[in-house]
gemmi code that builds the backbone of each chain (N, CA, C; Angstrom):
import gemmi

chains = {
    "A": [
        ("UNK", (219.665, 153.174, 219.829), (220.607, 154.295, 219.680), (221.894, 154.022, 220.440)),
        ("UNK", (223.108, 154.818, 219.745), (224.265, 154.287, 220.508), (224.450, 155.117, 221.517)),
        ("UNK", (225.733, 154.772, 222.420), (225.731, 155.761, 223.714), (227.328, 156.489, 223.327)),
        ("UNK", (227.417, 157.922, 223.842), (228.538, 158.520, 223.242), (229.412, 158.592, 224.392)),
        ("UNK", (230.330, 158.240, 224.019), (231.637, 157.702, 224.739), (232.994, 159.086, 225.067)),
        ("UNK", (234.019, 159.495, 225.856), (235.116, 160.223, 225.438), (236.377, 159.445, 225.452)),
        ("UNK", (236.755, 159.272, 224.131), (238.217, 158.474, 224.770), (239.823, 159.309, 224.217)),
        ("UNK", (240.524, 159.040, 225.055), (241.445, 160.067, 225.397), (242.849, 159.566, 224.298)),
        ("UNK", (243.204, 160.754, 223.358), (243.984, 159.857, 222.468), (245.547, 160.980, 222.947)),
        ("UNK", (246.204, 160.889, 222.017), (247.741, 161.269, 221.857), (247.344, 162.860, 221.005)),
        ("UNK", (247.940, 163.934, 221.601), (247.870, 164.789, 221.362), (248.054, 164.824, 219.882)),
        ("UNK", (247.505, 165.673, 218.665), (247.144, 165.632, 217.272), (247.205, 164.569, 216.351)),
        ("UNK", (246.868, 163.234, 217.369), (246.553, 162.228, 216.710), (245.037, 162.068, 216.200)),
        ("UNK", (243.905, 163.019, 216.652), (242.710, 162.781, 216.775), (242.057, 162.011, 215.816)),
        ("UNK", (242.494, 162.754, 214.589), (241.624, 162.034, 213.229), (242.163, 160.820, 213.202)),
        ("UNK", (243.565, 160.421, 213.199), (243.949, 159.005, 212.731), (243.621, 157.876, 213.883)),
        ("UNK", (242.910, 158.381, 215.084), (242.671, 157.574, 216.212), (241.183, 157.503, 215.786)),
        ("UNK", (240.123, 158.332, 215.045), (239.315, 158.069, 214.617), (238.918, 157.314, 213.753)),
        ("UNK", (240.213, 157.117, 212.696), (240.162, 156.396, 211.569), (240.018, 154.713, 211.768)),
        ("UNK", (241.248, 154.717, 212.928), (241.249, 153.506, 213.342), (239.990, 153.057, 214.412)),
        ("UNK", (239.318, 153.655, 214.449), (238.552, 152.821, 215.438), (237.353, 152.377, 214.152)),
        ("UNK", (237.070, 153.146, 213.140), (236.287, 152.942, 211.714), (236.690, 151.590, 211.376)),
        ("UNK", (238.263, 151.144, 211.307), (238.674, 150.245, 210.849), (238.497, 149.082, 211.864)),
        ("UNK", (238.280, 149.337, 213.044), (238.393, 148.374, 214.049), (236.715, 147.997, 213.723)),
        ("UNK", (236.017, 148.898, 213.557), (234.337, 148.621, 213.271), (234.485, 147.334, 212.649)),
        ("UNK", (235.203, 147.281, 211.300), (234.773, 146.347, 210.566), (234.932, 145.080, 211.134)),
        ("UNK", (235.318, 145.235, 212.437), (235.426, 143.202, 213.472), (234.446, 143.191, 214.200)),
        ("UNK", (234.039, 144.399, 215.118), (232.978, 144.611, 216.175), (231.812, 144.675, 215.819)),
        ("UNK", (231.751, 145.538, 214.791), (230.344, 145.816, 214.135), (229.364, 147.049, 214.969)),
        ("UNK", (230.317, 147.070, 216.469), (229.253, 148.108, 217.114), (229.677, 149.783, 216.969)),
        ("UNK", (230.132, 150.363, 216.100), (230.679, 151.662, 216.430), (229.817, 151.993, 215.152)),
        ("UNK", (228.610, 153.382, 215.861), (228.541, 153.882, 215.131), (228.992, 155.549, 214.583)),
        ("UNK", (229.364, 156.328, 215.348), (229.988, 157.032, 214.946), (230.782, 157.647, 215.807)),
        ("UNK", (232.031, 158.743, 215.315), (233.285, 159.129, 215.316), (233.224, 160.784, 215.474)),
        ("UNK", (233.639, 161.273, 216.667), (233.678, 162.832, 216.384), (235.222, 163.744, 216.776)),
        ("UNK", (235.623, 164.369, 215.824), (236.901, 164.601, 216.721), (236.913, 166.146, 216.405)),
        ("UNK", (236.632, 167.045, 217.265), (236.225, 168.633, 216.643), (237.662, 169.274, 217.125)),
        ("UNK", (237.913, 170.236, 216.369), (238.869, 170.789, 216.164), (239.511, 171.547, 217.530)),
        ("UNK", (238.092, 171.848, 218.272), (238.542, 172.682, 219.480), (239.143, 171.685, 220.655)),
        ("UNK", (238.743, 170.699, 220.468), (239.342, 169.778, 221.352), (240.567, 168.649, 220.939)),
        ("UNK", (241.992, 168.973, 221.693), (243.200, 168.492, 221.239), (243.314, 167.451, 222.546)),
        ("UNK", (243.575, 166.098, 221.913), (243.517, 164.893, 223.194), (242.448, 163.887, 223.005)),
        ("UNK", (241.275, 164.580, 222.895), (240.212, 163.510, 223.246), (239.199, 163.404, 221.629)),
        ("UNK", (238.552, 162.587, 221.762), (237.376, 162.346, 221.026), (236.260, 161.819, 221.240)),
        ("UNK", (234.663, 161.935, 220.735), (234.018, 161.423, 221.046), (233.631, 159.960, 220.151)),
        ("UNK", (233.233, 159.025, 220.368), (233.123, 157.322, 219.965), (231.406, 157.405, 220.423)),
        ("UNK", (230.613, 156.942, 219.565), (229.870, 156.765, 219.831), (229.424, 155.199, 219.569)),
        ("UNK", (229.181, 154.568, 220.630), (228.369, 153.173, 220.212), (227.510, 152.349, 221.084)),
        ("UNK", (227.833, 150.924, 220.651), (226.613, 150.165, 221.558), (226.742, 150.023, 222.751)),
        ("UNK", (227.967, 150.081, 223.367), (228.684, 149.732, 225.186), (229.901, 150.389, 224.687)),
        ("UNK", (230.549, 150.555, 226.436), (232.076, 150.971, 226.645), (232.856, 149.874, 226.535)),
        ("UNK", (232.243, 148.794, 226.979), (233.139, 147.448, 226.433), (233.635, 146.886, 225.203)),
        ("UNK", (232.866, 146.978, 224.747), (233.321, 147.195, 223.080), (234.542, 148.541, 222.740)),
        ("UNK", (234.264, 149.395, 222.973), (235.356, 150.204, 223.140), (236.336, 149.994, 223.667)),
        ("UNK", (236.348, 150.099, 225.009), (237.730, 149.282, 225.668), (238.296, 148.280, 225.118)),
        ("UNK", (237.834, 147.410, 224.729), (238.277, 146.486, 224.002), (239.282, 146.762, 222.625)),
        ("UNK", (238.669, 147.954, 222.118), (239.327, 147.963, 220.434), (240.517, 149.096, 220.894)),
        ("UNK", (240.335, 150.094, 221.993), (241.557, 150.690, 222.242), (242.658, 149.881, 223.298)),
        ("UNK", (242.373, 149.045, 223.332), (243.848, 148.114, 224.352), (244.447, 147.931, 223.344)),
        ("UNK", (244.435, 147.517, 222.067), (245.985, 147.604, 221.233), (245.817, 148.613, 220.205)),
        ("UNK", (244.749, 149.613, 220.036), (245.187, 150.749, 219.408), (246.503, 151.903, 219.962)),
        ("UNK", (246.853, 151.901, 218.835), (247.811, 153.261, 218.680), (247.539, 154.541, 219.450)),
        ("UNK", (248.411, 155.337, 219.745), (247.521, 156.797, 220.250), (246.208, 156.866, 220.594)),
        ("UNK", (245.676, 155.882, 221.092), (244.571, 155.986, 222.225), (245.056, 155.373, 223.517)),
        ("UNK", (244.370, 156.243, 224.495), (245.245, 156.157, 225.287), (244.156, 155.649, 226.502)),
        ("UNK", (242.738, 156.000, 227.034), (241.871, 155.815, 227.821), (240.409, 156.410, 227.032)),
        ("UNK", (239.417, 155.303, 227.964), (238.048, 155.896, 227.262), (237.553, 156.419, 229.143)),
        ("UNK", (236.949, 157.224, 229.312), (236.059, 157.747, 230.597), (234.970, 157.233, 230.772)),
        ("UNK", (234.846, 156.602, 231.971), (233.763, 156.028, 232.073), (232.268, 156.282, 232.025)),
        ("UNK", (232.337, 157.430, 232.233), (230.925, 158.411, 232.068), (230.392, 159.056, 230.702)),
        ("UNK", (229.455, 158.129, 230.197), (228.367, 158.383, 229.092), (228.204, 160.175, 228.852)),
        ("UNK", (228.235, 160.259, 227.675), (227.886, 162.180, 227.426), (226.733, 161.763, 226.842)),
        ("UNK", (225.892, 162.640, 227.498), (224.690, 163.003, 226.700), (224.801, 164.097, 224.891)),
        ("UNK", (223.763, 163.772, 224.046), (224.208, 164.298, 223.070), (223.872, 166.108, 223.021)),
        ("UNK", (223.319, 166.429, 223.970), (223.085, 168.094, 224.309), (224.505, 168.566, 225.087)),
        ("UNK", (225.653, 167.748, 225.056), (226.530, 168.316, 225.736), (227.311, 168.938, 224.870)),
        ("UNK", (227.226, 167.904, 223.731), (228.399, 168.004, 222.492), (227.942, 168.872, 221.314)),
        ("UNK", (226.396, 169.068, 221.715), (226.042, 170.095, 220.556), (227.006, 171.480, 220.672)),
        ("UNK", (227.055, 171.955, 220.872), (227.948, 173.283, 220.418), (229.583, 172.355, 219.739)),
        ("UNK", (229.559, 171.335, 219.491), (230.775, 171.421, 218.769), (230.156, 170.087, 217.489)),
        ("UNK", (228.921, 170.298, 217.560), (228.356, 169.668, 215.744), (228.283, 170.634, 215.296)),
        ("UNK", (227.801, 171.895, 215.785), (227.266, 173.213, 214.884), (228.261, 174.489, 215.437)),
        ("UNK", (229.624, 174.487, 215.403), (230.236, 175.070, 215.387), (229.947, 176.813, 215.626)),
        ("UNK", (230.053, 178.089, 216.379), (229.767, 179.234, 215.116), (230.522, 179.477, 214.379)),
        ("UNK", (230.029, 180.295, 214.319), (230.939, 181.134, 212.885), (231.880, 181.902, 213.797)),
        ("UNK", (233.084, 182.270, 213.084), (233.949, 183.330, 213.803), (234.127, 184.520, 213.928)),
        ("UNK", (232.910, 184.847, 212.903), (232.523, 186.676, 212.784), (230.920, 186.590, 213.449)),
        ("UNK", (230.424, 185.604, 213.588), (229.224, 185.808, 214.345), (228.967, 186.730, 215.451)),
        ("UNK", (230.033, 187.382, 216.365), (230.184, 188.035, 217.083), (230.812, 189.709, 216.708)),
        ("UNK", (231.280, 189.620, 215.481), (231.761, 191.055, 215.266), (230.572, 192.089, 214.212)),
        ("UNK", (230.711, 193.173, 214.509), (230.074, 194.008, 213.662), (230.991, 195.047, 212.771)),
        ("UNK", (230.354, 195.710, 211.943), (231.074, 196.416, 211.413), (231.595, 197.966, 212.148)),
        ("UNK", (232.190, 198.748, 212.135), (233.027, 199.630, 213.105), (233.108, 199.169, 214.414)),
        ("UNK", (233.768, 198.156, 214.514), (233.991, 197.884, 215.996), (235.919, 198.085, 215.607)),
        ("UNK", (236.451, 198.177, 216.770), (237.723, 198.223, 217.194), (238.391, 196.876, 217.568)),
        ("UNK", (239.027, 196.540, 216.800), (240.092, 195.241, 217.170), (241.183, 195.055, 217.209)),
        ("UNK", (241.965, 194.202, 217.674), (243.081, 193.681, 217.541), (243.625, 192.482, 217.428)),
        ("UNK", (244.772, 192.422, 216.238), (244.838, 191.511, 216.016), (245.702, 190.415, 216.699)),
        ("UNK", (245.435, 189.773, 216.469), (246.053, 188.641, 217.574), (247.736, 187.376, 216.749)),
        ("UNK", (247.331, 187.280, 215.691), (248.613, 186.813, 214.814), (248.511, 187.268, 213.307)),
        ("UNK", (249.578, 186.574, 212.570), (249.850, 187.292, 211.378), (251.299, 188.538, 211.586)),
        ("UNK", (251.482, 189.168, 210.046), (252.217, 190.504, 210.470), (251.796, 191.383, 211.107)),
        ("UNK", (250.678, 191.537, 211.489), (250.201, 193.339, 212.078), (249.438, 192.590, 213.459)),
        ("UNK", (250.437, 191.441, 213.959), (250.236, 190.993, 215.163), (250.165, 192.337, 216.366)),
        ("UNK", (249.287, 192.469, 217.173), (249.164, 193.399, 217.887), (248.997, 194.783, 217.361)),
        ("UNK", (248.512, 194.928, 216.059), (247.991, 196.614, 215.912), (246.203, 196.161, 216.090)),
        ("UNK", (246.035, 197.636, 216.596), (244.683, 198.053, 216.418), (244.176, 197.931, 214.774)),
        ("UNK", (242.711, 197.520, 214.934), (242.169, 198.168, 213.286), (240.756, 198.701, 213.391)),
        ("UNK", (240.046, 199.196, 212.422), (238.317, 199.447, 212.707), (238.169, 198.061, 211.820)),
        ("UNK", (236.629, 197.728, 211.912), (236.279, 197.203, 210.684), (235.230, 197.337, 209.798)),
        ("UNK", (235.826, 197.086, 208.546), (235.170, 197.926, 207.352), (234.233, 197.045, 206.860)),
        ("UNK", (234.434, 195.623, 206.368), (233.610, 195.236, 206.385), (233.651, 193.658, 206.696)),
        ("UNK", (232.633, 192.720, 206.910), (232.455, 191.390, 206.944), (232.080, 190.377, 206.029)),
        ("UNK", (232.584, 189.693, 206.048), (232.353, 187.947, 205.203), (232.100, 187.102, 205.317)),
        ("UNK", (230.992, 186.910, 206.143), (229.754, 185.417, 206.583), (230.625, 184.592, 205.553)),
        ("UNK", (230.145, 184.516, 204.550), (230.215, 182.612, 203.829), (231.938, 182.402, 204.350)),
        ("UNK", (233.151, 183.455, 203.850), (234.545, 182.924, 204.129), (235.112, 183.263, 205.558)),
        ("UNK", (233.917, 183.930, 206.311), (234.515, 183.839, 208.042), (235.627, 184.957, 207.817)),
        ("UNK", (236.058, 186.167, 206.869), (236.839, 186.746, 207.112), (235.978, 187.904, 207.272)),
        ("UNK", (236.838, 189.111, 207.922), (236.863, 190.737, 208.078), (237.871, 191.351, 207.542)),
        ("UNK", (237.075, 192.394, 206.686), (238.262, 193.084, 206.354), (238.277, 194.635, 207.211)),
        ("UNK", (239.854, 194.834, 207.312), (240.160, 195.930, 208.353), (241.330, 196.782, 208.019)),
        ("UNK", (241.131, 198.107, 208.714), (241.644, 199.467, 208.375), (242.699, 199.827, 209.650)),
        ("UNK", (244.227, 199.822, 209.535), (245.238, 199.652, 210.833), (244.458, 201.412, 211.205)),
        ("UNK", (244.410, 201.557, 212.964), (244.098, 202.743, 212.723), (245.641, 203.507, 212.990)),
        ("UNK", (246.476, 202.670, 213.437), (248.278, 203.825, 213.090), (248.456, 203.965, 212.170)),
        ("UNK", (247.937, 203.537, 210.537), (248.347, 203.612, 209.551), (248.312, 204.894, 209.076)),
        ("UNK", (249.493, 205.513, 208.639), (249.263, 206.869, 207.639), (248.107, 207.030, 206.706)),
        ("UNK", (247.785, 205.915, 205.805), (247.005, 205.619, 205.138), (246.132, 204.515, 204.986)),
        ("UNK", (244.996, 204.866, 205.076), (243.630, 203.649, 205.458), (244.193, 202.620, 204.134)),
        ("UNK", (244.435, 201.503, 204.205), (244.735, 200.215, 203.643), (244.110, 199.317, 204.175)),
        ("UNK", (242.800, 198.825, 203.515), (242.589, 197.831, 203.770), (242.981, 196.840, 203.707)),
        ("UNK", (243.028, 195.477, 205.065), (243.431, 194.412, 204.871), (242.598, 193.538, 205.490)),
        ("UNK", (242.410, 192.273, 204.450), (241.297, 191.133, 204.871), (242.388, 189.665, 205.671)),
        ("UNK", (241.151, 189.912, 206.898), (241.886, 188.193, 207.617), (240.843, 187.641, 208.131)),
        ("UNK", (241.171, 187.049, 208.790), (240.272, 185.223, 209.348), (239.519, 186.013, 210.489)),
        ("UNK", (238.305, 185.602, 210.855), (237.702, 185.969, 211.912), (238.520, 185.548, 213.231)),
        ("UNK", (239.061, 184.574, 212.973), (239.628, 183.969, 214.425), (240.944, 184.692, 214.795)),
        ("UNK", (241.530, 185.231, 213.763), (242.900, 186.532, 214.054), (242.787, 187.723, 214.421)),
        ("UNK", (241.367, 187.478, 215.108), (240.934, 189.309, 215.393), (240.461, 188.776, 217.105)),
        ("UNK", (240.520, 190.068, 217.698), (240.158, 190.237, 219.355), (239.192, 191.439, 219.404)),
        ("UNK", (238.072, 191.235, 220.165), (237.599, 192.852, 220.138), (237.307, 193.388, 220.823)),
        ("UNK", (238.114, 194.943, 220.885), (238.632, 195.909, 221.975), (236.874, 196.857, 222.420)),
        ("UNK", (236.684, 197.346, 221.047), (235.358, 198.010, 221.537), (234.488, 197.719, 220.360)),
        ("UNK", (232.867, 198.213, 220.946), (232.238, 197.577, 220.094), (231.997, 198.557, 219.134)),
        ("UNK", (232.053, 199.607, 219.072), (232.259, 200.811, 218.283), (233.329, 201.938, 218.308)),
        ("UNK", (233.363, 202.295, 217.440), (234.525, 203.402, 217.604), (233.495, 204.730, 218.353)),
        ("UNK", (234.610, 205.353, 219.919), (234.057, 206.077, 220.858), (233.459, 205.484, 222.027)),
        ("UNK", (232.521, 204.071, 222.402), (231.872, 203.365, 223.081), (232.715, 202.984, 223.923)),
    ],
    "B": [
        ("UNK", (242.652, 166.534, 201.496), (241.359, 166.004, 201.282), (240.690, 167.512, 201.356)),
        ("UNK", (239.232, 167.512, 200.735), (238.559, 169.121, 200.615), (237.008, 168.511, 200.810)),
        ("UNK", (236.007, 169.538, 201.534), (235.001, 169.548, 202.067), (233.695, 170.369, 201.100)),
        ("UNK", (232.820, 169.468, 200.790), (231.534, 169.898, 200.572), (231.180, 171.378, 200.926)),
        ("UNK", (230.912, 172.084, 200.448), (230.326, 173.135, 201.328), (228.886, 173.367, 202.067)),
        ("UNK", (228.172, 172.255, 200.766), (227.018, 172.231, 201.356), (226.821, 170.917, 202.502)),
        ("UNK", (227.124, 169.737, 202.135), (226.364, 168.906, 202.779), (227.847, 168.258, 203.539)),
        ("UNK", (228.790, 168.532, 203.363), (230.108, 168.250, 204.316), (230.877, 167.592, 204.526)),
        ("UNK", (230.666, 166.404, 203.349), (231.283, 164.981, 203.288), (232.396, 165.526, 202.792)),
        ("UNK", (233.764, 164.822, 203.205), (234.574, 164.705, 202.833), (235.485, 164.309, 201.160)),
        ("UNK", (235.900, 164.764, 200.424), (236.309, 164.025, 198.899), (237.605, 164.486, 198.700)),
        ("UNK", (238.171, 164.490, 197.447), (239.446, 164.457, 197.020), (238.955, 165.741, 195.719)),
        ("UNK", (237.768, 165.191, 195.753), (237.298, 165.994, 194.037), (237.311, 167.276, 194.337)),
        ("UNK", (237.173, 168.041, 193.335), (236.907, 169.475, 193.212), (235.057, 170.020, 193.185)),
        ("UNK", (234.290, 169.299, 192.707), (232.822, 169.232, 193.423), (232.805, 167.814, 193.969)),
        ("UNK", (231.648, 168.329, 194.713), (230.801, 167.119, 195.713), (230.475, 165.945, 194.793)),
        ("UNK", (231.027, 164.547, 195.091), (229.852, 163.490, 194.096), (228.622, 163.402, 194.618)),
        ("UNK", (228.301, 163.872, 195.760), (227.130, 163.442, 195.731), (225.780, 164.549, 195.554)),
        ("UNK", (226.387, 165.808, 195.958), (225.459, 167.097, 195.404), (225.872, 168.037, 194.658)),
        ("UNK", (227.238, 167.905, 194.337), (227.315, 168.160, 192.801), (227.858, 170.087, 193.426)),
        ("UNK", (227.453, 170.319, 194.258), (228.432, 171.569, 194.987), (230.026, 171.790, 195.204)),
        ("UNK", (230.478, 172.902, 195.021), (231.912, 173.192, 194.747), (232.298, 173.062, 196.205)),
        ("UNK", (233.756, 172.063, 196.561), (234.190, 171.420, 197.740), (234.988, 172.868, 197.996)),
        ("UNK", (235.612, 172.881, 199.046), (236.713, 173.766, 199.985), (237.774, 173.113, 200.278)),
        ("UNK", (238.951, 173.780, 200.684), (240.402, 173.007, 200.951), (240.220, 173.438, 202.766)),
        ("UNK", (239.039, 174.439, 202.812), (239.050, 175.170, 204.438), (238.134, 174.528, 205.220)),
        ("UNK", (238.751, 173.383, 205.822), (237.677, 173.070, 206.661), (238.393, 172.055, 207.985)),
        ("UNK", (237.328, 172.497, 209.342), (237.887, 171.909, 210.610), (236.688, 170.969, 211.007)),
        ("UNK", (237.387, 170.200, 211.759), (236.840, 169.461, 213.044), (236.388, 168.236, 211.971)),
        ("UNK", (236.653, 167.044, 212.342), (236.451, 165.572, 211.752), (235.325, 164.351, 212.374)),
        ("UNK", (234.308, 164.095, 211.647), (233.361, 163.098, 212.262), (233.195, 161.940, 210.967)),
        ("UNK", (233.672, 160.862, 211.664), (233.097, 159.621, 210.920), (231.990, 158.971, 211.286)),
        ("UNK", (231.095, 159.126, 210.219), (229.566, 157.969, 210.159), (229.773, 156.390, 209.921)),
        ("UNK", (229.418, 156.167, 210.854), (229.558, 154.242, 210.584), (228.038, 153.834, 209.993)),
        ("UNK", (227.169, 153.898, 211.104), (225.631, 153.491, 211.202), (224.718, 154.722, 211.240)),
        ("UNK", (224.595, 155.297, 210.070), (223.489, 156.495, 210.282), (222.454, 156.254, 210.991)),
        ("UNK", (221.773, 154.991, 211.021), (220.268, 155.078, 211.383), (220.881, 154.595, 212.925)),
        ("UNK", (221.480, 153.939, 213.657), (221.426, 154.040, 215.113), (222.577, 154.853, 215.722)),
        ("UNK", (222.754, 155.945, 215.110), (223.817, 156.785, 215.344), (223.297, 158.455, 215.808)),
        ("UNK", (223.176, 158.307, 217.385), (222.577, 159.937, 217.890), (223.382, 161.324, 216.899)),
        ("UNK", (224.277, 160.714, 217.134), (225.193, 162.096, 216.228), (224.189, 162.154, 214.929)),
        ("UNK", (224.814, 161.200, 213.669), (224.053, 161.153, 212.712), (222.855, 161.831, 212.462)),
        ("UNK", (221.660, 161.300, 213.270), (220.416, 162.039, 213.673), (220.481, 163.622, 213.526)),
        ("UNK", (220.891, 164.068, 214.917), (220.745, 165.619, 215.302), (221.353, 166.223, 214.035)),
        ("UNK", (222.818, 165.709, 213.187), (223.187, 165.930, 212.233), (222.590, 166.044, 210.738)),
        ("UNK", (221.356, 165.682, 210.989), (220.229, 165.176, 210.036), (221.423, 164.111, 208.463)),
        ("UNK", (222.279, 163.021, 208.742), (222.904, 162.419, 208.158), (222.302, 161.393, 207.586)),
        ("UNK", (222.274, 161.093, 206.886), (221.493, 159.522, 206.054), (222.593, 158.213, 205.408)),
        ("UNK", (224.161, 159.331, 205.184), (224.874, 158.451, 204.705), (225.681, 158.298, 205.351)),
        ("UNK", (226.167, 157.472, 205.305), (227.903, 156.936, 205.685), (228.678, 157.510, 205.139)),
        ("UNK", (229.832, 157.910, 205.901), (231.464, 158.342, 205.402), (232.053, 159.525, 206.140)),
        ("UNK", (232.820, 160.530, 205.824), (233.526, 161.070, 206.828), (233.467, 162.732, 206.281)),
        ("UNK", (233.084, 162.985, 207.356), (232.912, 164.641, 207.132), (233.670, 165.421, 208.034)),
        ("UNK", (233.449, 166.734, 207.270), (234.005, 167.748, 207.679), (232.639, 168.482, 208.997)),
        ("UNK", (233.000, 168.934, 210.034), (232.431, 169.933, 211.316), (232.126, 171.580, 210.740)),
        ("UNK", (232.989, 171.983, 210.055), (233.042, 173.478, 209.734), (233.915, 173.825, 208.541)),
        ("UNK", (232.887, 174.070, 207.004), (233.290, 174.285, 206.209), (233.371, 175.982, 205.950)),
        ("UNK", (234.848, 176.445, 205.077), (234.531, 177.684, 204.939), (234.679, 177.974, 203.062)),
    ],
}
model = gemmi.Model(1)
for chain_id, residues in chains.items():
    chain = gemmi.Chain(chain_id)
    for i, (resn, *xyz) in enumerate(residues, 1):
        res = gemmi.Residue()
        res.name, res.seqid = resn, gemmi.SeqId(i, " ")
        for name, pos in zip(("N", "CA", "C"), xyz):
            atom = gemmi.Atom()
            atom.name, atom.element = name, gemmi.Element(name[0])
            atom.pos, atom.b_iso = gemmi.Position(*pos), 0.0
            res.add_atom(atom)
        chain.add_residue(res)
    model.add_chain(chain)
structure = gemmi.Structure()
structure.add_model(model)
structure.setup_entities()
């Protein structure tokens, strides 16, 4: 099994510093896999046979910049193979706010949820008239967990 | 590039070639498979093939 590595690339270079180390595989032969998760901007994980081999293929790569010398275990990195979801945490009538978009900073309730597309749809509560509007789980903040609570 | 929904590989197509499931244009976080079988990621990932996937399809 290989050992998983962090090496430190050029800020939103991640994927193409991944790409290239795929391409560098085809001389070394030791890299077996590549992780670059979204929540993390800078670094990536390299997984392979030694750090020497690594070091090696980032001294004339592009936007890589350092690998860390200290091995990650693969229970470290689990929460960013299996991602959650971004409504995993909301329910329906809870109180939120939104965080970007146009109705940046209004309150809303919410009416209802969308597991498979990660959206909520929501009701402004300043609005004269309840209008629903659907957004991204990740454009919402939440104020209370029910309306009154 | 657009993402599997089910199994996460990466394509260009509008379904999956390889399970035949309707791909997404919504998807984060990037992992390339070199060596499935001595590859810890791969594993826990339950992966068998090679190539480049998507982390979080929506």
């Amino acid at each position: 099994m290989g050992k998983i590595f962090v090496v430190k690339t050029q800020v939103g270079q991640e994927e193409n510093v991944a790409n290239l180390f795929e391409k560098a595989n085809r001389r070394t032969g030791k890299i077996h896999a590549i992780l670059a998760p979204k929540e993390l901007r800078g670094y990536i994980f390299v997984e392979g046979e030694d750090i020497e081999t690594i070091k090696t293929v980032i001294r004339h790569m592009r936007y890589a910049r350092d690998v860390l010398d200290k091995e990650v275990q693969i229970e470290e990195i689990e929460n960013f193979l299996f991602p959650p979801s971004a409504v995993a945490n909301i329910e329906e009538g809870m109180i939120i706010e939104l965080v970007s978009g146009p109705f940046k900073g209004e309150k809303a309730k919410v009416t209802r949820i969308d597991d498979a597309k990660e959206e909520i749809t929501v009701e402004l509560l300043d609005a004269m008239v309840p209008i629903p509007i659907t957004v991204r789980g990740e454009q919402v903040r939440v104020l209370k967990k029910k309306e009154g609570e | 590039m657009r993402a599997c929904r089910k199994c996460h590989i990466l394509t260009t197509r509008s379904t999956c070639p390889y399970c035949g499931e309707a791909t997404s244009e919504h998807w984060q976080g990037y992992m390339v498979i070199i060596d499935p079988v001595n590859s810890q990621i791969a594993r826990q990932m339950k992966l068998k093939m090679p190539g480049k996937y998507a982390l979080k399809v929506r």
